[in-house]
DOSETI-11307 format. One record per residue (C-alpha): x, y, z; residue number from 1; residue in three letters. Coordinates in Angstrom, 3 decimals. Layout:
<sites>
+----------+----------+----------+------+------+
:     east :    north :       up : resi : resn :
+----------+----------+----------+------+------+
:        X :        Y :        Z :  NUM :  ALA :
...
+----------+----------+----------+------+------+
</sites>
This chain:
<sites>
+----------+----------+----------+------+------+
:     east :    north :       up : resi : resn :
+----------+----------+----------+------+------+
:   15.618 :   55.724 :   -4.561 :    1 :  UNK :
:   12.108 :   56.635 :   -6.335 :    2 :  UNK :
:   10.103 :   59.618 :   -7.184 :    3 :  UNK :
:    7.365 :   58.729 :   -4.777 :    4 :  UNK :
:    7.151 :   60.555 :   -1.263 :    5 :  UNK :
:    7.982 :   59.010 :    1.961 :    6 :  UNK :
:    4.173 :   58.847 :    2.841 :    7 :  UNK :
:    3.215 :   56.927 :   -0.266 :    8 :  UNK :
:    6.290 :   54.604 :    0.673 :    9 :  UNK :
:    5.260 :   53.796 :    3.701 :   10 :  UNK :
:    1.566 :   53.238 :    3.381 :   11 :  UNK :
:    3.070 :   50.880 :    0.557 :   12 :  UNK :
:    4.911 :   49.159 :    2.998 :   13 :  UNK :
:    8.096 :   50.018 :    1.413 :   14 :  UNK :
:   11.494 :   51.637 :    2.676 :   15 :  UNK :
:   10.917 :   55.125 :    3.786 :   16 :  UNK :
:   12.188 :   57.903 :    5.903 :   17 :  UNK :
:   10.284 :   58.443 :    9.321 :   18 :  UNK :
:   11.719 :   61.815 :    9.070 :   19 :  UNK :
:    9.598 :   62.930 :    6.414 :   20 :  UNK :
:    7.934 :   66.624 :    6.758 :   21 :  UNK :
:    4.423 :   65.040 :    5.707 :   22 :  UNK :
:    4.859 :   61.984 :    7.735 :   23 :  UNK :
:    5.759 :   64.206 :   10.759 :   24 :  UNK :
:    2.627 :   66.375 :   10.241 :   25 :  UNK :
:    0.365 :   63.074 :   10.375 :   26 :  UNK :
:    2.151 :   62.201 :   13.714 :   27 :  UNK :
:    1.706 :   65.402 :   15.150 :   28 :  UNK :
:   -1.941 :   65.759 :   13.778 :   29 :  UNK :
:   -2.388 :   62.013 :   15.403 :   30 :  UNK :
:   -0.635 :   62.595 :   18.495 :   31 :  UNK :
:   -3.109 :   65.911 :   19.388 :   32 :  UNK :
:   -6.258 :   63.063 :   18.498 :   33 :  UNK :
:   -4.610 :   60.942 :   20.634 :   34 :  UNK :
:   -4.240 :   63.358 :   23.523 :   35 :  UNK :
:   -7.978 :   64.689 :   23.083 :   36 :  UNK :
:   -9.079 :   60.564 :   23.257 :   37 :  UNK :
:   -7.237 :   59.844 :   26.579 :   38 :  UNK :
:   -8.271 :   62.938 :   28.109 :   39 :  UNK :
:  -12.399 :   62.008 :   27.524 :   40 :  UNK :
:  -12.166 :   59.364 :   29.178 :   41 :  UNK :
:  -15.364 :   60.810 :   31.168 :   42 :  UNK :
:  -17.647 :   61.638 :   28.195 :   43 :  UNK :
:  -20.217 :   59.510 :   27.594 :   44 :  UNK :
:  -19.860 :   56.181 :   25.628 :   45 :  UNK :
:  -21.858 :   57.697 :   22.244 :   46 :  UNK :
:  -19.347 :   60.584 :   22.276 :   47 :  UNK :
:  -15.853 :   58.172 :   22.863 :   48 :  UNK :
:  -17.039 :   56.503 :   19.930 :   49 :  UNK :
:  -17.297 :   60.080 :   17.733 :   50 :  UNK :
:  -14.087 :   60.598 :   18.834 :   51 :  UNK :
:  -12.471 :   57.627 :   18.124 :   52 :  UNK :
:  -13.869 :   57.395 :   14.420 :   53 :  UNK :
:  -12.652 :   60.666 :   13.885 :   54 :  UNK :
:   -8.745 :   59.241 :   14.911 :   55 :  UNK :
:   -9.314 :   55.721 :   13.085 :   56 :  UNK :
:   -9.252 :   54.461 :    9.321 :   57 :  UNK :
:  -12.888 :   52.662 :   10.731 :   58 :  UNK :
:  -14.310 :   52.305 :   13.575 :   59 :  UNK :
:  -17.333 :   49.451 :   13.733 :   60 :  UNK :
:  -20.578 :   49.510 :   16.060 :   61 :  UNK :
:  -19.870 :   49.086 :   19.474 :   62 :  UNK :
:  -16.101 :   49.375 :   19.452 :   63 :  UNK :
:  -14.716 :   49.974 :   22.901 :   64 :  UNK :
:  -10.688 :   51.297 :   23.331 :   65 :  UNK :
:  -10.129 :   51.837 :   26.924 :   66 :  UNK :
:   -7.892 :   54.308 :   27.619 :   67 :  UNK :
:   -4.841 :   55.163 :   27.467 :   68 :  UNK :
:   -4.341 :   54.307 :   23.779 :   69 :  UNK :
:   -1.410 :   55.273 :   21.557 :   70 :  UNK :
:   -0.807 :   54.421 :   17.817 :   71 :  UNK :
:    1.405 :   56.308 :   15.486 :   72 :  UNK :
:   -0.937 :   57.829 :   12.866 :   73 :  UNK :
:   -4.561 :   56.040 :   13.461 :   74 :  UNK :
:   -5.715 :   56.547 :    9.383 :   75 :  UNK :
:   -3.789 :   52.920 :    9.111 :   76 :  UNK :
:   -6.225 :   51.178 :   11.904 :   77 :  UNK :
:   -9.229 :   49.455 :   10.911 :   78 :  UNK :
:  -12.007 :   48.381 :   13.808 :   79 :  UNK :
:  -14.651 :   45.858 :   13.005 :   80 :  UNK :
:  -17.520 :   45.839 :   15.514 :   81 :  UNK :
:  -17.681 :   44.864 :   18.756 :   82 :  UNK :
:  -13.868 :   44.959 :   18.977 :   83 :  UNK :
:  -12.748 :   45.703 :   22.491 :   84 :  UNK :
:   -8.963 :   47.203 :   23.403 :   85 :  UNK :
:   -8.477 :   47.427 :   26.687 :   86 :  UNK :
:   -6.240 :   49.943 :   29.022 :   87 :  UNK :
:   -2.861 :   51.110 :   27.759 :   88 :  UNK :
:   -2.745 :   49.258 :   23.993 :   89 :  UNK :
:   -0.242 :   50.925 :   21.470 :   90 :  UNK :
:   -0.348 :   50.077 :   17.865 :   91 :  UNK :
:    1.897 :   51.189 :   15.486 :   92 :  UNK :
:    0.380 :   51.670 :   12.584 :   93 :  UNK :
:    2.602 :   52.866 :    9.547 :   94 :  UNK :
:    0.993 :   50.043 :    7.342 :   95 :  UNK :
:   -2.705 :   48.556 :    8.042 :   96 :  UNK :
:   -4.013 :   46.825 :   10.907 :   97 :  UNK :
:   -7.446 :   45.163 :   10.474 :   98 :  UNK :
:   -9.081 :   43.890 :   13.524 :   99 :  UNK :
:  -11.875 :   41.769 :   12.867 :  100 :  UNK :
:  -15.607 :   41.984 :   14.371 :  101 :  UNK :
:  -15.920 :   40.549 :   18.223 :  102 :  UNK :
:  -12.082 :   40.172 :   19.252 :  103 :  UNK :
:  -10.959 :   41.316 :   22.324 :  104 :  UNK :
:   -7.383 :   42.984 :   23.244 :  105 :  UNK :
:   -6.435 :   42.546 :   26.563 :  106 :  UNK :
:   -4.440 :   45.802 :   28.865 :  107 :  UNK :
:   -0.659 :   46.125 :   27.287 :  108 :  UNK :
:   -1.240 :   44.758 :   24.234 :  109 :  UNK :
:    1.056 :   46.243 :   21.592 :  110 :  UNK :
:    0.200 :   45.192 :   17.845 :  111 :  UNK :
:    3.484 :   46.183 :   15.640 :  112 :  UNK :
:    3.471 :   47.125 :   12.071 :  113 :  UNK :
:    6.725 :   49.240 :   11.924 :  114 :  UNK :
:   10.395 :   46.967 :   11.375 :  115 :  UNK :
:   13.598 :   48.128 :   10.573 :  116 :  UNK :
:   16.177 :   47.039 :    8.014 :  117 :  UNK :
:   18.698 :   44.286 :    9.467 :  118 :  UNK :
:   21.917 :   45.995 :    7.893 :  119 :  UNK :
:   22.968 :   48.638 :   10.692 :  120 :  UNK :
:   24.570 :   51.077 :    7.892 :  121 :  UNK :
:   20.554 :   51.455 :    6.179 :  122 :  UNK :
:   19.163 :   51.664 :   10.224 :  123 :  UNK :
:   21.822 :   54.055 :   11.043 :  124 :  UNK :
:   20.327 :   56.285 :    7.594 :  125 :  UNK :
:   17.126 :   56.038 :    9.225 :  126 :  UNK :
:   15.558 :   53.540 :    6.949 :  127 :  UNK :
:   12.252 :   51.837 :    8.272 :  128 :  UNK :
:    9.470 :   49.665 :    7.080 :  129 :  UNK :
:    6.009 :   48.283 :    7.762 :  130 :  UNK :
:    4.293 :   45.105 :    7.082 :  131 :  UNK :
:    0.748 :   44.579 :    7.913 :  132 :  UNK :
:   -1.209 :   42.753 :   10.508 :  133 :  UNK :
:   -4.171 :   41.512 :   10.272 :  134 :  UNK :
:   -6.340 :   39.880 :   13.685 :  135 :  UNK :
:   -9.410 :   38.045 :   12.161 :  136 :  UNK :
:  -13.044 :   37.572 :   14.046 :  137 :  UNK :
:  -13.273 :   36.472 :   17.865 :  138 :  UNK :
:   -9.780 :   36.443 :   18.574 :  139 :  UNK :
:   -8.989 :   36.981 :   22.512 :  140 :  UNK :
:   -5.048 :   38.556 :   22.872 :  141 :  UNK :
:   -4.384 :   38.134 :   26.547 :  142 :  UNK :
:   -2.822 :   40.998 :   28.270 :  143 :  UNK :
:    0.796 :   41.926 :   27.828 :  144 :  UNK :
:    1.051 :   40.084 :   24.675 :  145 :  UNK :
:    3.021 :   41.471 :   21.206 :  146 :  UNK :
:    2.204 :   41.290 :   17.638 :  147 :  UNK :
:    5.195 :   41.655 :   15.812 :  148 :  UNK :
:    5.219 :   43.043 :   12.152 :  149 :  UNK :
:    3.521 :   41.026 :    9.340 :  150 :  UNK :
:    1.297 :   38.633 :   11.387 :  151 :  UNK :
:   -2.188 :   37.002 :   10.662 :  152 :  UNK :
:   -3.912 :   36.152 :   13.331 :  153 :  UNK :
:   -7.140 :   33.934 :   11.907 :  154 :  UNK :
:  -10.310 :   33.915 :   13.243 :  155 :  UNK :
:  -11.058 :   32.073 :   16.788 :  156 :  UNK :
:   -7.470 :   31.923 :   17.686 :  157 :  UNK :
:   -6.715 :   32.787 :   21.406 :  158 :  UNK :
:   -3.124 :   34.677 :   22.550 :  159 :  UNK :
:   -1.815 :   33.693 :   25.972 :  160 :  UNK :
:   -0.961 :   36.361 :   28.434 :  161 :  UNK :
:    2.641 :   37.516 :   27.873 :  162 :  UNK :
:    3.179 :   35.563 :   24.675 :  163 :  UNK :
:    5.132 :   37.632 :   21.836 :  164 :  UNK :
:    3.685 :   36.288 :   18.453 :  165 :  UNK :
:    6.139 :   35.984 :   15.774 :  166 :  UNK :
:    4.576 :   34.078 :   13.032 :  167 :  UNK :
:    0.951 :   33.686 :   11.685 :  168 :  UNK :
:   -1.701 :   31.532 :   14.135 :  169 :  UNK :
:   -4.234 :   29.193 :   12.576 :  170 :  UNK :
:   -7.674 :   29.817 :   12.840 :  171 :  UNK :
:   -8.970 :   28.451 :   16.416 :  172 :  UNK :
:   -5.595 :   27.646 :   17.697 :  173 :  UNK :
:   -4.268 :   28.739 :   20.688 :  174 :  UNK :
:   -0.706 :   30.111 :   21.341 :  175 :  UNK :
:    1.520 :   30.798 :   24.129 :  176 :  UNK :
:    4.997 :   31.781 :   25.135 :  177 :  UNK :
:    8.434 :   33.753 :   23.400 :  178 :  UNK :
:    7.480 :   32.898 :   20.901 :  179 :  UNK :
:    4.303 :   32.006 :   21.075 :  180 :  UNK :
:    3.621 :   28.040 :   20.167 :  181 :  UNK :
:    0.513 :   26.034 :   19.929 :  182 :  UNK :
:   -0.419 :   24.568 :   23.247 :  183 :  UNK :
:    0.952 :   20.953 :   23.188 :  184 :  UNK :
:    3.397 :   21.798 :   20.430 :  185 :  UNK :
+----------+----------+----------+------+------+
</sites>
């Protein structure tokens, strides 16, 4: 393969090894984060937010995540402000995830970088991927609903309930169903 570590790989969105010693010591430093975040779920609002910035990539003014919350590392997950996750939303983050200023992420949301080679011989070495997802300004994601890996989601668009998004969705338009379709498509 290449001289570059599995890390670098990954945060490059290229074929890498989940495996990895230095990968596995982001997880675990991520997963004790993650642990301290659900557990203060009585501190004040000021404090949550300290917190949470000190998990995240960014975290903008105002940002709400209700939880529980789980994500794989956190350094990949950007926050605009005023973004609001609600209860139990798990994003796997082993590329970026940008989520612009205002949306709002309904309970059970799960927003998916991570994929996985399609030839079983390369899954079966342990080979994984990421592509990127980016959720632009005043989007609402209903509750329930998936991102899969490598989506744009442009500003204004709504997510139904339960829908499982697949491909990109057009600024303003709204999307429903497996897989999710414009309404009236």
């Amino acid at each position: 393969m290449s001289d570059k570590s599995q890390k670098v790989r990954m945060l490059a969105g290229e074929p890498y090894r989940a495996d990895d010693p230095e990968l596995g010591a982001d997880a675990a430093r991520a997963a004790a984060w993650i642990a301290r975040y659900n557990d203060a779920g009585a501190v004040d609002a000021d404090a949550r937010h300290r917190l949470l910035a000190q998990g995240l990539g960014q975290v903008g003014a105002d940002t709400v995540v209700r939880p529980p919350f789980h994500c794989d590392y956190g350094y990949n997950i950007h926050l605009a402000e005023r973004v609001f996750l609600n209860f139990g939303c798990v994003i796997l983050d082993v590329v970026r995830v940008e989520i612009g200023a205002g949306t709002q992420i309904g309970p059970g949301v799960q927003i998916l970088t991570a994929d996985h080679p399609r030839d079983p011989a390369l899954r079966a070495q342990g080979w994984e991927y990421g592509r990127p997802i980016r959720i632009g300004a005043n989007v609402w994601i209903g509750g329930g609903a998936l991102i899969l890996p490598g989506v744009t989601i442009a500003d204004d668009a709504i997510i139904g309930a339960g829908s499982v998004v697949t491909r990109d969705v057009a600024k303003g338009v709204t999307v429903i169903g497996n897989p999710a379709r414009p309404v009236g498509a």
